[in-house]
C-alpha positions in Angstrom: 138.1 -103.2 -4.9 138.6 -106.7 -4.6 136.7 -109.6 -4.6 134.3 -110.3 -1.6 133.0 -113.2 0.1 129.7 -111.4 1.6 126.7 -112.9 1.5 123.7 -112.3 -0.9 121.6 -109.2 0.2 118.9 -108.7 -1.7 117.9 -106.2 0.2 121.0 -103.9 -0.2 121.0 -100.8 -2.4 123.9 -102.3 -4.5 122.3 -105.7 -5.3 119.0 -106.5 -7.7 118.0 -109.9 -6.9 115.0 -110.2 -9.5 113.1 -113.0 -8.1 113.7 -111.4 -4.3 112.9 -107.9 -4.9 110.4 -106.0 -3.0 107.3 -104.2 -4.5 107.5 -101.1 -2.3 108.5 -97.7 -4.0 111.3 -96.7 -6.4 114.1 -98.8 -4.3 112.0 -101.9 -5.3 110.5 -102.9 -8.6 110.8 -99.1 -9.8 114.7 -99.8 -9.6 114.2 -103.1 -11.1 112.4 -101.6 -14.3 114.7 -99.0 -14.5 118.0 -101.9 -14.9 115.6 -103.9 -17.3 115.1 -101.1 -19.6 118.9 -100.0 -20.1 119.4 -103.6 -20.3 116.8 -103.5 -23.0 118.6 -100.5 -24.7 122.2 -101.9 -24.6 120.8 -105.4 -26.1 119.3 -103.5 -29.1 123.2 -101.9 -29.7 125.1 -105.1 -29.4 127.0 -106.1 -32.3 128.2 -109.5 -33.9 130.5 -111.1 -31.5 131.1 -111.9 -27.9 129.7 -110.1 -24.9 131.8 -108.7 -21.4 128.7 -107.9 -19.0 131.2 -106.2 -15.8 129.9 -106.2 -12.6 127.2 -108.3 -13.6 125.5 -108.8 -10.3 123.2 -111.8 -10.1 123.6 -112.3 -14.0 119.6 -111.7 -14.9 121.2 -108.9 -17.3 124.1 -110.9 -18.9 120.9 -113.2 -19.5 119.1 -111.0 -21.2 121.8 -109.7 -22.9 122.9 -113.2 -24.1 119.2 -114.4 -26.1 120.5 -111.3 -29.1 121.5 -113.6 -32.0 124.2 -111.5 -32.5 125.9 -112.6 -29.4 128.0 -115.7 -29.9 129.1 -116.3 -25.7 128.3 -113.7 -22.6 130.6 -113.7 -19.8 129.2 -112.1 -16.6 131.5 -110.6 -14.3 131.6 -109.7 -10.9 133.5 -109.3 -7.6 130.9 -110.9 -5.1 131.2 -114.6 -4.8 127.9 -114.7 -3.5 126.0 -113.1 -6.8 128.5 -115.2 -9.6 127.5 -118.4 -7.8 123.7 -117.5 -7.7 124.3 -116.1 -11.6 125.8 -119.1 -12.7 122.9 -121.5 -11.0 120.0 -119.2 -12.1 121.1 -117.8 -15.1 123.9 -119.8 -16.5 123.5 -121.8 -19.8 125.4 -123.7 -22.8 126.0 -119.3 -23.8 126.6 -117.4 -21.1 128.7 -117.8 -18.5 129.6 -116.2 -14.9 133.5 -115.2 -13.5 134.4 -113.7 -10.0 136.5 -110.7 -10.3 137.2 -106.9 -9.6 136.4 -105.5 -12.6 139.8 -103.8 -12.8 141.9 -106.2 -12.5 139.7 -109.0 -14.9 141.8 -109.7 -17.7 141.5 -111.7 -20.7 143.5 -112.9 -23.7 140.9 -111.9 -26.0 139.4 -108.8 -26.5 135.4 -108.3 -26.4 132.9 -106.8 -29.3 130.7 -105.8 -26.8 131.3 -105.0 -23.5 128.1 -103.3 -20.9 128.8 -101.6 -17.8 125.8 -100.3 -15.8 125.9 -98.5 -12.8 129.1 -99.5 -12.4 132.1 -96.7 -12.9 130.3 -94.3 -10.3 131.5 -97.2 -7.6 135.3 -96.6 -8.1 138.1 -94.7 -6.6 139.3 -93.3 -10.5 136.2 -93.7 -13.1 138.8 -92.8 -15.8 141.1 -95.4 -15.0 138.2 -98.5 -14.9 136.8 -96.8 -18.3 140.7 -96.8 -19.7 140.7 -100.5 -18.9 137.5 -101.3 -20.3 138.5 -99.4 -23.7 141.3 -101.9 -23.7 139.3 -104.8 -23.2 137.1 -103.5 -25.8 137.9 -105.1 -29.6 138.4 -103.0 -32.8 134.8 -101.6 -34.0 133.2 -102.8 -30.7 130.7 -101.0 -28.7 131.0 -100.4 -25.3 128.1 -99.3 -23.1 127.8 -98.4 -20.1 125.3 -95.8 -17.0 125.7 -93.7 -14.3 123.7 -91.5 -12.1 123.4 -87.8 -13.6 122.2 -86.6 -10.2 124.3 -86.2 -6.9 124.6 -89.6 -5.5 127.7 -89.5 -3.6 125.9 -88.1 -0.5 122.7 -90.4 0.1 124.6 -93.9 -1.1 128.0 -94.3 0.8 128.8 -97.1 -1.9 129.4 -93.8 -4.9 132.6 -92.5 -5.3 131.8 -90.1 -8.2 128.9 -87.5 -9.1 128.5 -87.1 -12.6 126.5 -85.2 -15.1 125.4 -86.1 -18.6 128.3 -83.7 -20.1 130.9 -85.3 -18.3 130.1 -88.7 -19.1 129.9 -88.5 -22.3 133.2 -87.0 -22.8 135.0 -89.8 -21.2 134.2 -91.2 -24.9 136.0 -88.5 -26.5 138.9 -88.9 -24.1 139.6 -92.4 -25.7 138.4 -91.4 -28.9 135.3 -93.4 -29.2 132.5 -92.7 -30.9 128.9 -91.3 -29.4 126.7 -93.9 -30.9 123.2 -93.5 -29.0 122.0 -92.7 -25.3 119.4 -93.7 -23.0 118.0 -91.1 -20.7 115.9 -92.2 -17.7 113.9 -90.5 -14.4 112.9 -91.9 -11.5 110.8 -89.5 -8.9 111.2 -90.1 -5.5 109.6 -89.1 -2.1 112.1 -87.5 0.1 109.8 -88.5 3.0 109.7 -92.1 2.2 113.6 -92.0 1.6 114.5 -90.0 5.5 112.5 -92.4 7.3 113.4 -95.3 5.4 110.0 -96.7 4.3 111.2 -98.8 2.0 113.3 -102.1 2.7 116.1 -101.0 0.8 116.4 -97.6 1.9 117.9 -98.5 5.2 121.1 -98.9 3.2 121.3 -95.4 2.4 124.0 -93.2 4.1 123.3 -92.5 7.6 123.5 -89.3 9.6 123.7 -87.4 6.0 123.4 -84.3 8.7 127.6 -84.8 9.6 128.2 -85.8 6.2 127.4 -82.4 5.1 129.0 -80.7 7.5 132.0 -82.6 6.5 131.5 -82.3 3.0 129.7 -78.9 2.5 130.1 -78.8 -1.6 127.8 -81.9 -1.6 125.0 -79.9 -0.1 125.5 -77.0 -2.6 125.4 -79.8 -5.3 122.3 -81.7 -3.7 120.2 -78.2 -3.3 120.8 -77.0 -6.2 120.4 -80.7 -8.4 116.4 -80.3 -6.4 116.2 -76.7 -7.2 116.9 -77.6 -10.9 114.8 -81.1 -11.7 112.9 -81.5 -8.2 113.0 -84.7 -6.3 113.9 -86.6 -9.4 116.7 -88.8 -9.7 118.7 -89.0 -13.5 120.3 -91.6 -15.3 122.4 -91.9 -18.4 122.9 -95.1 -20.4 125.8 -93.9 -24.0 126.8 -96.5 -26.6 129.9 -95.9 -27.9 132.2 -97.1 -30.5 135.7 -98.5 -30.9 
């Protein structure tokens, strides 16, 4: 992915505006509560040094992130023009600051003590190769953290790449041999009604015509009937800190 020029929608599945967000349903301040609290979790896991927030959005988290007195500078980052300008005139201070670009292909001369990624690696073409670059952004005895989805996504949000479970997440840790620190499970019910006919504002982002998709793409139906067999209508989260 590169950098885009699009225009803030704070309406779109993809973007959390804080101070624009809709109350209606779990696509609006459910979501919202939902980023707060793993931004909650991660800020209680930082250690002493400087903080990488990647795809950073609008910067409220990097913000947030930023007021730990461990922290000693935040640097948002992310590949919309449109949210780093609005981070860096909403959010930005004397400690935290906001930098347009695809997360991988940021680089840095100096390597990060913490480094957060939420929501983030489900977006790209090869999860293993954005967490690889992370890792080596990522200083000696640092913690990175970072979420996915641990329900099928792929099929009702055309902007996922990946499914993942909780298993396979947290072995991309082992893969780089970091260590499991802590982990931050979430839920989030849903009504399947509300979600088909698009009752709430940012719903009509979703994937349309999910009918063809399937018939394209039959293994994501297995994996969708059998994900609401299993937990119900019920959509799963994963937040691990890890260490360097």
């Amino acid at each position: 992915m590169s950098h885009t020029d699009d225009p803030l929608d704070s309406t779109s599945l993809e973007r959390i505006v804080p101070d624009e967000m809709d109350s209606d349903g779990v696509t609006g301040d459910e979501s919202l509560r939902l980023h707060l609290e793993r931004y909650q979790f991660a800020k209680e896991h930082l250690v002493q040094g400087a903080l990488l927030d990647i795809a950073c959005g609008v910067g409220y988290g990097t913000a947030l992130l930023s007021q730990n007195h461990r922290i000693t500078s935040g640097l948002g980052v992310d590949l919309s023009n449109a949210a780093i300008e609005y981070a860096k005139q909403r959010y930005g201070n004397s400690r935290v600051s906001y930098f347009c670009s695809d997360a991988l292909q940021f680089s840095s001369d100096q390597q990060f003590e913490n480094i957060v990624s939420l929501e983030t690696i489900e977006h790209v073409d090869d999860p293993d190769a954005l967490f690889r670059h992370l890792v080596r952004l990522l200083a000696p005895g640092g913690r990175l953290i970072a979420s996915v989805p641990v329900t099928p996504s792929v099929d009702a949000n055309p902007h996922h790449k990946s499914n993942f479970s909780a298993t396979r997440f947290r072995s991309m840790g082992n893969l780089f041999s970091l260590k499991y620190v802590d982990s931050l499970r979430q839920e989030q019910p849903f009504s399947p009604l509300a979600i088909a006919f698009r009752k709430e504002t940012r719903a009509a982002n979703m994937r349309r015509n999910l009918v063809a998709f399937y018939l394209r793409h039959p293994s994501h139906l297995i994996l969708r009937a059998w994900s609401t067999l299993r937990d119900g209508f019920v959509n799963k989260y994963i937040t691990i800190v890890w260490e360097k």
